[in-house]
C-alpha positions as CSV (number, residue, x, y, z in Angstrom):
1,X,111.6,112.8,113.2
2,X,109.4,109.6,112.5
3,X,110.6,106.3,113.0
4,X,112.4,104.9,110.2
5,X,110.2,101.7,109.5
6,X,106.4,102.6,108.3
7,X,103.5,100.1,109.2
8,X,103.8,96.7,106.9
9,X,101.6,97.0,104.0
10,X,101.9,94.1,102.5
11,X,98.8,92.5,102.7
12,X,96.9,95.4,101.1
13,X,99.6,95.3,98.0
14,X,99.0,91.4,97.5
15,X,95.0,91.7,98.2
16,X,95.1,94.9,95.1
17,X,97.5,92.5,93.1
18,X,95.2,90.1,93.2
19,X,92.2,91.7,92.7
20,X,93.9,93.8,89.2
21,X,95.2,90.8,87.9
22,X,91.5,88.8,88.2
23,X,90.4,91.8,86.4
24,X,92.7,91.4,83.8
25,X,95.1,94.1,84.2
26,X,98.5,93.6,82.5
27,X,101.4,92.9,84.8
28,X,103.2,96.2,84.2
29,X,99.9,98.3,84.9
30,X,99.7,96.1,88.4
31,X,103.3,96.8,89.1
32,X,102.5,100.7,88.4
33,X,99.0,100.5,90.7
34,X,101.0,99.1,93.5
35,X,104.1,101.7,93.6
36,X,101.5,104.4,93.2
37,X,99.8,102.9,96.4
38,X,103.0,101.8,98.2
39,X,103.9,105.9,97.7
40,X,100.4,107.1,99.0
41,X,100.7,104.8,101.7
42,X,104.1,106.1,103.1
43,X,103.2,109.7,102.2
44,X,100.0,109.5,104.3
45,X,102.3,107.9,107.1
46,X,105.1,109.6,107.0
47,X,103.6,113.4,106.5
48,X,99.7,112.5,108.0
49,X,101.3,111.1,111.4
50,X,99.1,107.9,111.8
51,X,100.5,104.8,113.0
52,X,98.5,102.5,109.8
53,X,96.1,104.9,107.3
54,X,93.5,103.5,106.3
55,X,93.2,102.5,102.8
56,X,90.5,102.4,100.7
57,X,90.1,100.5,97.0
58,X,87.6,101.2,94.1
59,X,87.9,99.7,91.0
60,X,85.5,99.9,87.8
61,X,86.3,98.5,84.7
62,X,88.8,100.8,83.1
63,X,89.4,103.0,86.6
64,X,91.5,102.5,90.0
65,X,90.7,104.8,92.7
66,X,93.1,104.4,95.8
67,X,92.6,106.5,98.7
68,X,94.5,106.7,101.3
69,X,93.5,108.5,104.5
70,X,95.1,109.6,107.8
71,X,94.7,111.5,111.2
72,X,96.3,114.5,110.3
73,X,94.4,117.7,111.6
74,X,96.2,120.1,109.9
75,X,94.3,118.9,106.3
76,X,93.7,122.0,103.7
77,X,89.8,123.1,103.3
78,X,89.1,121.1,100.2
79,X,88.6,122.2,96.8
80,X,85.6,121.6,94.6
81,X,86.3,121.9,91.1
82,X,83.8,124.1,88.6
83,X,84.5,120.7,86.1
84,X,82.3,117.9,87.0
């Protein structure tokens, strides 16, 4: 079993608040974006085994891409959809 108490993540939730609400978002849509992250960020912890995933933050106009990577070997073979 994993320690109770995953790495602190703050930093990364105020730095993607920030950066969505100079974008414009609206305060519910930045509240959304950071439990969707905050979820992804414990997952990756909690199920990947890494001590702090890395996190990475991609945002376009109308589009937020979170990723959220760890050291887990055991990953599936990816899929490539037929749909670009």
């Amino acid at each position: 079993m994993r320690a109770c108490n995953p790495p602190d993540c703050s930093a990364v939730r105020a730095e993607l608040r920030s950066v969505l609400h100079a974008a414009g978002w609206r305060p519910d849509a930045i509240a959304d974006a950071e439990l969707a992250f905050q979820e992804l960020f414990v997952n990756a912890w909690q199920h990947g085994g890494c001590p702090a995933p890395a996190v990475l933050v991609s945002l376009r106009p109308t589009l937020l891409r979170v990723a959220v990577c760890d050291d887990c070997p055991d990953l599936p073979e990816p899929r490539i959809s037929a749909d670009p």
